[in-house]
C-alpha positions as CSV (number, residue, x, y, z in Angstrom):
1,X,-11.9,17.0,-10.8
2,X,-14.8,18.8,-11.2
3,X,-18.3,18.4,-10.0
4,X,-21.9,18.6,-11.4
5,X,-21.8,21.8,-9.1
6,X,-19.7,23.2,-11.6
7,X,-16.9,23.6,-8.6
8,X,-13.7,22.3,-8.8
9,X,-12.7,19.8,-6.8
10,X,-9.2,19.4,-4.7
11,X,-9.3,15.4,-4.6
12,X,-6.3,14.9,-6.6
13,X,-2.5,14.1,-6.4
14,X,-1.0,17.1,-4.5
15,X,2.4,15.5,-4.1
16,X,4.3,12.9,-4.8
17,X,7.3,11.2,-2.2
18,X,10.0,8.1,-2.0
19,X,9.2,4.3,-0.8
20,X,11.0,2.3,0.2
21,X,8.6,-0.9,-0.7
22,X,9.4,-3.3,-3.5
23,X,7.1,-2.5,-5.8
24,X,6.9,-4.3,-9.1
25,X,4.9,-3.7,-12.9
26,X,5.1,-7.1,-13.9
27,X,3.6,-9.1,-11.6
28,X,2.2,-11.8,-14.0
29,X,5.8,-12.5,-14.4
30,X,6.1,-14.3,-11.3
31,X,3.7,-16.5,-12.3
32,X,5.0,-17.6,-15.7
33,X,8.4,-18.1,-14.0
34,X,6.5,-20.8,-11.6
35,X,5.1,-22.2,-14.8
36,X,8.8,-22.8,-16.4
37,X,10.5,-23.8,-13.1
38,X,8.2,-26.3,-12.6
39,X,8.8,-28.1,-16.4
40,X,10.6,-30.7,-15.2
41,X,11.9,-31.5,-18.9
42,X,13.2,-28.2,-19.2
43,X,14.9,-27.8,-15.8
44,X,16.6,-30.9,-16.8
45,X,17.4,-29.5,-20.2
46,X,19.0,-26.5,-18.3
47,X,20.8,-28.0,-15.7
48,X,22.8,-30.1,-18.0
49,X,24.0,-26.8,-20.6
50,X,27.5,-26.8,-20.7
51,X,28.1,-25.1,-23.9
52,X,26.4,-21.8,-23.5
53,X,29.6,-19.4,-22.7
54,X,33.6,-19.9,-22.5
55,X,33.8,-20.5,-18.9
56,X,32.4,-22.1,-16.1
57,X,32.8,-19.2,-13.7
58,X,30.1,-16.9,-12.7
59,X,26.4,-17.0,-13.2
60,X,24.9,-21.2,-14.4
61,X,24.6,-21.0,-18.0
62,X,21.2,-23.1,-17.1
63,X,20.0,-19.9,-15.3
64,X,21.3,-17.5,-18.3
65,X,18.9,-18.9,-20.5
66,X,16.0,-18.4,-18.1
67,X,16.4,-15.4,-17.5
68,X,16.5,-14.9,-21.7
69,X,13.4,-16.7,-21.9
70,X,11.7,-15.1,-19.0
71,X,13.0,-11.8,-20.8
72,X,11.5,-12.7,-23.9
73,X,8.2,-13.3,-22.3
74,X,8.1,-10.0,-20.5
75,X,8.8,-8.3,-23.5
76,X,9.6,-5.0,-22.0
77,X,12.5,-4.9,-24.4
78,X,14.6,-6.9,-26.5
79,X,17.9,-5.0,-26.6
80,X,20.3,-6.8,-24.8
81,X,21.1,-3.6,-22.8
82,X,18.0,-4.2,-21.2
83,X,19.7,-7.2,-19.2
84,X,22.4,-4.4,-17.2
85,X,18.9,-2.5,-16.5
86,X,17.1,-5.1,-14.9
87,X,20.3,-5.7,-12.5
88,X,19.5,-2.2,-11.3
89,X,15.5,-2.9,-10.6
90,X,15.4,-4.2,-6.8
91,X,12.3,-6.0,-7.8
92,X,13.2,-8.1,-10.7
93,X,15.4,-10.3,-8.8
94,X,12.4,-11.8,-6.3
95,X,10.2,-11.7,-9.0
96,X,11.6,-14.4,-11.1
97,X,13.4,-16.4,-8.3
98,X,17.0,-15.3,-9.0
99,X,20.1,-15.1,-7.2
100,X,22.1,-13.0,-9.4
101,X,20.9,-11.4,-12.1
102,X,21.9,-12.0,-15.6
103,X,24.0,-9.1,-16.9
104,X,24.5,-7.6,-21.0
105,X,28.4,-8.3,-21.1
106,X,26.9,-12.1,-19.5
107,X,24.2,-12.4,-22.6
108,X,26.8,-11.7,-25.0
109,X,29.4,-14.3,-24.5
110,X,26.7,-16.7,-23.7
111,X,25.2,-15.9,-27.3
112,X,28.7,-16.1,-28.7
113,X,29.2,-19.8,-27.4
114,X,25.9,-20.9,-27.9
115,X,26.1,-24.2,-30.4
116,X,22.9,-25.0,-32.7
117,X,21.7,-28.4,-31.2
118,X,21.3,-26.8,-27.5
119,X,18.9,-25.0,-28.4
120,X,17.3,-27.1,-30.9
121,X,16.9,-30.1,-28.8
122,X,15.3,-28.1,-26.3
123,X,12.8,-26.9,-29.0
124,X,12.2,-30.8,-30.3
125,X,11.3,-31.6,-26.5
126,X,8.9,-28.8,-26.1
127,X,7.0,-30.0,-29.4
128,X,7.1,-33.7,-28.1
129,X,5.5,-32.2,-24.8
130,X,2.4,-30.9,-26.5
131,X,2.4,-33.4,-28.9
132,X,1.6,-36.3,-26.4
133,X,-0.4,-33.9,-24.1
134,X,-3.3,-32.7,-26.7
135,X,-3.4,-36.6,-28.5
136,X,-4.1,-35.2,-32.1
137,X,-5.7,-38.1,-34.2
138,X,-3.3,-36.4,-36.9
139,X,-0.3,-33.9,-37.7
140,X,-0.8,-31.4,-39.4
141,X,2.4,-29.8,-40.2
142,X,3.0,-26.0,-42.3
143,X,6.0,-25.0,-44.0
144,X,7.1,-21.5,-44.5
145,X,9.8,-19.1,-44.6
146,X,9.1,-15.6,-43.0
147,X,10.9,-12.4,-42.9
148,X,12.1,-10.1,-40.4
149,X,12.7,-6.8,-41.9
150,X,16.4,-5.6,-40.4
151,X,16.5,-2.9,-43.4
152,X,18.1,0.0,-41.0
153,X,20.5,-2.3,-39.7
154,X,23.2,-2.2,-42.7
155,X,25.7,-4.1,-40.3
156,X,24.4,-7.4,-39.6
157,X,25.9,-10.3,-41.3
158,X,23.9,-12.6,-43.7
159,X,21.4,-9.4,-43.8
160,X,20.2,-9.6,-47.5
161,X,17.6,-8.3,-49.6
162,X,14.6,-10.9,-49.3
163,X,12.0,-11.2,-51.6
164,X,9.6,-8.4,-49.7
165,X,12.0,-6.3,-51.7
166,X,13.8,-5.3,-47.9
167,X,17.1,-6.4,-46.1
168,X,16.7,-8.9,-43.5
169,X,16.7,-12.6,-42.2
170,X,14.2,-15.2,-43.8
171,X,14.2,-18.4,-40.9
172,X,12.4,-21.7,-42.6
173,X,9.9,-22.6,-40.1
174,X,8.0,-25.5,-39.1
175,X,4.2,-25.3,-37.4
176,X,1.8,-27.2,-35.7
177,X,-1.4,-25.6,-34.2
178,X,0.6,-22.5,-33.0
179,X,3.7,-23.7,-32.1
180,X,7.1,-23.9,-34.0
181,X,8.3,-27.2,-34.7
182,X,11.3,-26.2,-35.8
183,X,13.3,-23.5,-37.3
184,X,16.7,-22.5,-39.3
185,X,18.0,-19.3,-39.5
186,X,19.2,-18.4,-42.9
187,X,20.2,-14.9,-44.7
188,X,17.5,-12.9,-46.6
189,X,18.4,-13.9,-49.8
190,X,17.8,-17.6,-49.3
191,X,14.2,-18.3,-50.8
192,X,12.0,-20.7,-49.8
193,X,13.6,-24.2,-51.5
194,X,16.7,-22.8,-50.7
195,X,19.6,-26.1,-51.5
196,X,18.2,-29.2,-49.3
197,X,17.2,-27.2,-46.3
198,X,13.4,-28.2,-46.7
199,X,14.0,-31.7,-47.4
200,X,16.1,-32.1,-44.2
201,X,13.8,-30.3,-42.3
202,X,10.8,-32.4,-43.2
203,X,13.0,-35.8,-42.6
204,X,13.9,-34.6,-39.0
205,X,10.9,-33.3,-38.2
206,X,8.8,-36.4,-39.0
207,X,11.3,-38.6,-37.6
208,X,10.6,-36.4,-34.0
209,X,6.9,-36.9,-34.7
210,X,7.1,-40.5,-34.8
211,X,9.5,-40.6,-31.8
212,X,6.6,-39.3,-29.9
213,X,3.0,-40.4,-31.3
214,X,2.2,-42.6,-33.7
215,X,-0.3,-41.0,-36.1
216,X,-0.3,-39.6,-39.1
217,X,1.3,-36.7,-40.6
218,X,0.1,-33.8,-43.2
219,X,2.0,-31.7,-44.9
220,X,0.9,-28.1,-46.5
221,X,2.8,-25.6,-48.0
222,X,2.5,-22.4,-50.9
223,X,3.8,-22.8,-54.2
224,X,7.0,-21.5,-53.2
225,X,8.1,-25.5,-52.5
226,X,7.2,-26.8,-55.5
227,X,9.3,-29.4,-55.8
228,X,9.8,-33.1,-57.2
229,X,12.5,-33.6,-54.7
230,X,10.7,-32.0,-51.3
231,X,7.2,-34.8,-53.0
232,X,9.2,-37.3,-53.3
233,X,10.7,-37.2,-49.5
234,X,7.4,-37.0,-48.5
235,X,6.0,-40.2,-50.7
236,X,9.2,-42.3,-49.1
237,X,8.4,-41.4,-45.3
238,X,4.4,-42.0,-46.1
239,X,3.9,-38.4,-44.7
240,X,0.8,-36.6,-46.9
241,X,1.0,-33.4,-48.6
242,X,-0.7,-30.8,-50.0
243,X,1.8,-27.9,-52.0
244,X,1.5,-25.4,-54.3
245,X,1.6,-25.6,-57.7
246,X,2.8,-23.3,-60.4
247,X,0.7,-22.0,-62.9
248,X,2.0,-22.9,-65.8
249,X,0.8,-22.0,-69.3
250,X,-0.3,-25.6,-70.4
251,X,-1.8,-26.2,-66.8
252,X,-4.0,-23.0,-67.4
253,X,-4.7,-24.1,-70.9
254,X,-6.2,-27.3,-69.5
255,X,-8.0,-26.0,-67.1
256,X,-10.0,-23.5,-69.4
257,X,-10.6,-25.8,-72.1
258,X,-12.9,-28.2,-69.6
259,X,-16.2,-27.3,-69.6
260,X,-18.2,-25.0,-66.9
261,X,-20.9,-27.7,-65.9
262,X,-18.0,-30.1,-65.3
263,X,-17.3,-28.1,-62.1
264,X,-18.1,-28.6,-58.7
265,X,-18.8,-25.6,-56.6
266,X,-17.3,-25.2,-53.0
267,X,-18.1,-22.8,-50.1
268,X,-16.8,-22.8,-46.7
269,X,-18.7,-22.7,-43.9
270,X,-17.4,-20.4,-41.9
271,X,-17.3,-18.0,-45.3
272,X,-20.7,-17.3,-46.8
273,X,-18.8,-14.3,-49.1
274,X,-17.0,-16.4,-51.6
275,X,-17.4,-19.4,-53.8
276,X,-14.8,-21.4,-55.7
277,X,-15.1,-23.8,-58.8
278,X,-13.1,-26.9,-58.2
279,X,-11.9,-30.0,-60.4
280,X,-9.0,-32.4,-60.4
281,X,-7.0,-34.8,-62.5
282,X,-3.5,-36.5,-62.5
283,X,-0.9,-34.2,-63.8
284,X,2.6,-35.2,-64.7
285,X,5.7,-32.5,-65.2
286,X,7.8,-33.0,-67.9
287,X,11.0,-34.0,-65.5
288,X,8.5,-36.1,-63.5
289,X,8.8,-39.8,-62.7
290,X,5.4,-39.8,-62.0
291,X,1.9,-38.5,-62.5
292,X,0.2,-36.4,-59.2
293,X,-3.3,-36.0,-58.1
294,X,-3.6,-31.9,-59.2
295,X,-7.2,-30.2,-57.1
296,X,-7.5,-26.6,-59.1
297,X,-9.9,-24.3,-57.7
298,X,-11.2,-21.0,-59.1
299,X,-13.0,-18.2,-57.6
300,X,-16.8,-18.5,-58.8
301,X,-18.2,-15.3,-57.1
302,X,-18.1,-12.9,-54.4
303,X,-20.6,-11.9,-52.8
304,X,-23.6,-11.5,-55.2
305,X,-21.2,-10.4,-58.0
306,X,-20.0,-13.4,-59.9
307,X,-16.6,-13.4,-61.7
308,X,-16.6,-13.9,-65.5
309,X,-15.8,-17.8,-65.8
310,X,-11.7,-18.6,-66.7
311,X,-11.3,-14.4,-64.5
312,X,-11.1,-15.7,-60.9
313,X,-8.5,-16.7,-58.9
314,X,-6.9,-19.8,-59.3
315,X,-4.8,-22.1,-57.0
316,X,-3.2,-25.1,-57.8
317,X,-2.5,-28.0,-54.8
318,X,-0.8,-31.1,-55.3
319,X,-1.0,-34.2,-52.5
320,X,-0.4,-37.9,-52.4
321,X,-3.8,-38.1,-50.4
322,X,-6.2,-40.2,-51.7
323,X,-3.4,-41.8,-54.4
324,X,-0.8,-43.8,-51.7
325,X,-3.0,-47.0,-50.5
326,X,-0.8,-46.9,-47.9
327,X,-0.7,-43.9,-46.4
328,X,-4.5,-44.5,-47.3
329,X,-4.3,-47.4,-45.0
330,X,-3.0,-45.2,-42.1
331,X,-5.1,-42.6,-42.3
332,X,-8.3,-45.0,-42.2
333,X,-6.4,-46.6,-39.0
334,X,-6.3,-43.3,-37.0
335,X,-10.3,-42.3,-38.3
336,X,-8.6,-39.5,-40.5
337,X,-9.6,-40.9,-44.1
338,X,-11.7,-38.0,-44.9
339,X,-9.0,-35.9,-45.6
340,X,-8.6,-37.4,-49.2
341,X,-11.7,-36.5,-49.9
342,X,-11.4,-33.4,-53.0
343,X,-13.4,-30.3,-50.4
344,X,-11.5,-31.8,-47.4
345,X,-7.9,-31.1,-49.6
346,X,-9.0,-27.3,-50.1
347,X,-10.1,-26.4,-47.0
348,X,-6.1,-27.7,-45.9
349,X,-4.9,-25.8,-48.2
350,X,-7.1,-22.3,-48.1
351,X,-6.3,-23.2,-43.7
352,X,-3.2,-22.5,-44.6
353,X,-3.5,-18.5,-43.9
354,X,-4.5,-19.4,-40.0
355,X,-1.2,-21.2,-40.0
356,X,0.4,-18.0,-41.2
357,X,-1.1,-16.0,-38.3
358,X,1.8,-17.8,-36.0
359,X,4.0,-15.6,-37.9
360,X,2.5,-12.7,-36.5
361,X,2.2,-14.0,-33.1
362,X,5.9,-14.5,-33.4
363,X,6.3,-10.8,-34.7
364,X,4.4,-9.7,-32.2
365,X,6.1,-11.7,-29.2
366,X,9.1,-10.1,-30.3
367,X,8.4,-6.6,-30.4
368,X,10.8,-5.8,-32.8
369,X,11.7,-7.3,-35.5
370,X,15.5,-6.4,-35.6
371,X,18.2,-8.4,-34.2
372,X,20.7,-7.1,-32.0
373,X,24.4,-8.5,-32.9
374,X,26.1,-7.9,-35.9
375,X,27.3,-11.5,-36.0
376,X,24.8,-14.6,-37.5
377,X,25.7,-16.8,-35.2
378,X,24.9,-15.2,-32.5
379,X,21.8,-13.8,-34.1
380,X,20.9,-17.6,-34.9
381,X,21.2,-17.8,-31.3
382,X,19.0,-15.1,-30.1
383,X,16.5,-16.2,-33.2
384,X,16.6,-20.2,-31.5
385,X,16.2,-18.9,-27.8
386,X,12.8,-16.7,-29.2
387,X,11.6,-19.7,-30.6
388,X,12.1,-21.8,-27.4
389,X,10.6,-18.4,-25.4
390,X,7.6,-18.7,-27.6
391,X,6.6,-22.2,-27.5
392,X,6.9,-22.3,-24.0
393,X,4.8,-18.9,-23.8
394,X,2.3,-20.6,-25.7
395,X,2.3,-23.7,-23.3
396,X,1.9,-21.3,-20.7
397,X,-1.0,-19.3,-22.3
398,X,-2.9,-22.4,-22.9
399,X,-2.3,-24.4,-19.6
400,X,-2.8,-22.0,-17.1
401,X,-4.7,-19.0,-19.0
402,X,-7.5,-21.0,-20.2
403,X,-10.3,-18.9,-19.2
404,X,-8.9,-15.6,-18.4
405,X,-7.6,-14.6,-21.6
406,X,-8.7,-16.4,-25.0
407,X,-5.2,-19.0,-26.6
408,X,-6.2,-16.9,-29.8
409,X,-4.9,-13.7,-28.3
410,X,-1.6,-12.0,-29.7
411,X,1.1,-11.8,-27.0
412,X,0.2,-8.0,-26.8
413,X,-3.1,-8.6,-25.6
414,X,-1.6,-11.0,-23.0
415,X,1.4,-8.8,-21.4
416,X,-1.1,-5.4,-21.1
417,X,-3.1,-7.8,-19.8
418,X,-1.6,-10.5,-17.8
419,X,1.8,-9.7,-17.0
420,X,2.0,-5.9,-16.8
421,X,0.1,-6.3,-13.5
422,X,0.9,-4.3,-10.6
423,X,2.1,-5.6,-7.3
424,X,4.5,-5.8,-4.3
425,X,7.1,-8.1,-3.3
426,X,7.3,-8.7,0.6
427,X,9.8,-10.8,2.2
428,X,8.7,-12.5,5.8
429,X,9.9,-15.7,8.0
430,X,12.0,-16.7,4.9
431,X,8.8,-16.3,2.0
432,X,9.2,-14.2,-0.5
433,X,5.1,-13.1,-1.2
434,X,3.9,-11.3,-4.1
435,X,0.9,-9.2,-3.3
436,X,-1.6,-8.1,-5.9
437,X,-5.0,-6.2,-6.0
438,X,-8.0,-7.9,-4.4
439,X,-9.9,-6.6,-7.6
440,X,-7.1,-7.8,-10.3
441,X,-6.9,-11.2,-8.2
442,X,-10.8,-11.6,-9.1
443,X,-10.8,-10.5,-12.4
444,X,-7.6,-13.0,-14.4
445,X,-8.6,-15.7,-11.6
446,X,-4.6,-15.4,-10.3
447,X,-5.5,-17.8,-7.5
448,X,-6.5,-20.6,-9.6
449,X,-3.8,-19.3,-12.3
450,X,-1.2,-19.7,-10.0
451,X,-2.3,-23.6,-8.9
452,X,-1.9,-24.5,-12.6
453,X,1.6,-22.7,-12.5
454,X,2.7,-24.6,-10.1
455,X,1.9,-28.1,-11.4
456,X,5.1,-29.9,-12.1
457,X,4.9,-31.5,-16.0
């Protein structure tokens, strides 16, 4: 260091030498692992696992998964090398409460027995969870694919091109208000209406809504599901929707032939940049049974520079909202009706970009984007344990680190943060404490963090 003098100082590091203390890096680990042991639901869940490896000797397959999903959350690494690393780390062990520590030969076999509904059923409970702990008046539910880029790894099975034009995976995903609802792992070439797979997904995952609360549900999703089949579903279980459309020649036709003054004009609130043109009518496909209400919107201006008219953008969104006097009737039951209403239908569907943002946070919760086994089953595996990791994560994030760090941050923010904190493990008169900074105690609030932690639910 030097000083105003102009002198140098001889205040710093001069050596360095051994401990023999446990010292740890990730000390807000400790606390997320309270928050997990304490889900009753999910201890239950693991207890019960019978199917997650080929034999019943050695480490609970119960406590192999939470030590995946505790892995996940730390996020230090997801190569499952990282598991024989861990076993060498003296502090890791108290830290998260274990016995024995999970090892890579352990998370391999376990990923090799691993059968689809385990995991899946897990990931149904933790949506039912939130669903009846935040009491939504309604359900809104997004549907997309997204597509982890695995271009370097030429070896994987079911690793395809994809339509970002690399080689990868492209999971159909399920979302509500951050979470993932459900998931299906599928090769990169499978597009977004690949065969039934959206159909099916839509009938199960309603059916788990309404297993849980009894409200209605709202479907969105791009263009890429434009489908009689996928609206019909939809019109049978009285779920609404809002997908889509194609821009078809005699759709853009019609649209430019109505007149400008016929238009309404929409603007956001939270957006005083841009302004849309919007009409609607009832539209019927040529291999339709039936006519659809069709909102079109147009981009009017941005800015001060407005667009010539028939130039701007246009999207297309088809729904059953305002048309089914029954879903109609359910919607006025919860207080919801509004949502039929024309500027109500476009803010759903131009919302749909904050629903993307869960991809990211999924992206970014998993560090990498590559999977590690060559196999796809026990890729799907890995992919439905991440999904689990992150929905429980997100419980985590918004139960216990309300306050210290905003439910909007990406897991990044919350592991440099929260979890990459410094501390030592000291074991006394048969306690295990974990001791942290005075000043890092103050600042996240880790006494109040930790009562919420250790609230059973």
């Amino acid at each position: 260091m030097i000083l105003s003098s102009g002198r140098k100082s001889k205040k710093g590091i001069t050596t360095i030498k051994e401990t023999d203390e446990i010292l740890t890096s990730r000390a807000g680990l400790g606390f997320t692992s309270q928050y997990i042991d304490r889900q009753k639901w999910l201890m239950k869940e693991l207890l019960s696992c019978g199917d997650l490896k080929g034999s019943s000797k050695g480490l609970h397959c119960g406590e192999q998964l939470r030590q995946m999903i505790l892995n996940f959350i730390d996020g230090t690494s997801t190569h499952l090398s990282v598991f024989d690393e861990k076993c060498l780390d003296p502090s890791y062990a108290p830290l998260i409460g274990a016995d024995k520590l999970l090892s890579t030969s352990s998370a391999k076999r376990m990923l090799a027995h691993t059968k689809p509904r385990t995991i899946r059923r897990m990931i149904e409970m933790s949506f039912m969870k939130r669903l009846k702990k935040e009491k939504a008046p309604y359900i809104k539910l997004d549907m997309d694919t997204v597509v982890f880029e695995n271009d370097s790894s030429q070896t994987r099975e079911g690793c395809s091109v994809t339509y970002k034009r690399v080689k990868g995976f492209q999971p159909l995903m399920m979302k509500w208000n951050g979470y993932v609802v459900a998931a299906q792992f599928r090769e990169g070439k499978a597009h977004s209406n690949h065969g039934d797979d959206a159909v099916k997904m839509i009938e199960y995952v309603v059916s788990v809504v309404r297993k849980a609360v009894s409200v209605p549900v709202v479907l969105t999703a791009d263009g890429g599901f434009f489908d009689q089949e996928i609206m019909k579903c939809c019109e049978k279980l009285k779920v609404g929707y809002i997908i889509g459309g194609k821009q078809y020649k005699n759709l853009r036709e019609r649209v430019q032939s109505i007149p400008e003054d016929e238009f309404s004009i929409f603007r956001r609130d939270d957006d005083s940049l841009h302004e849309w043109y919007y009409t609607e009518f009832m539209d019927k496909r040529d291999n339709w049974d039936t006519e659809r209400r069709l909102v079109v919107t147009q981009l009017r201006s941005i800015g001060d520079q407005m667009i010539i008219p028939g130039m701007g953008r246009m999207s297309l969104s088809y729904t059953n909202l305002g048309t089914d006097p029954e879903l109609m009737r359910s919607l006025a039951d919860a207080g919801v009706d509004y949502l039929a209403e024309t500027e109500n239908i476009i803010m759903l569907a131009h919302n749909r970009g904050e629903d993307e943002l869960t991809h990211r946070h999924i992206k970014d919760f998993a560090t990498r984007e590559q999977f590690p086994c060559k196999d796809f089953d026990m890729n799907r595996a890995y992919f439905e344990i991440m999904i689990l990791s992150f929905n429980l994560y997100e419980s985590f994030k918004r139960d216990c680190l309300d306050g210290v760090i905003p439910a909007t941050s990406y897991p990044e923010k919350v592991r440099r943060k929260f979890i990459d904190t410094a501390g030592r493990i000291v074991k006394t008169a048969r306690r295990t404490i974990l001791a942290i900074p005075k000043i890092v105690m103050e600042q996240l609030s880790l006494t109040e963090v930790w009562q919420k932690a250790a609230v059973p639910a």
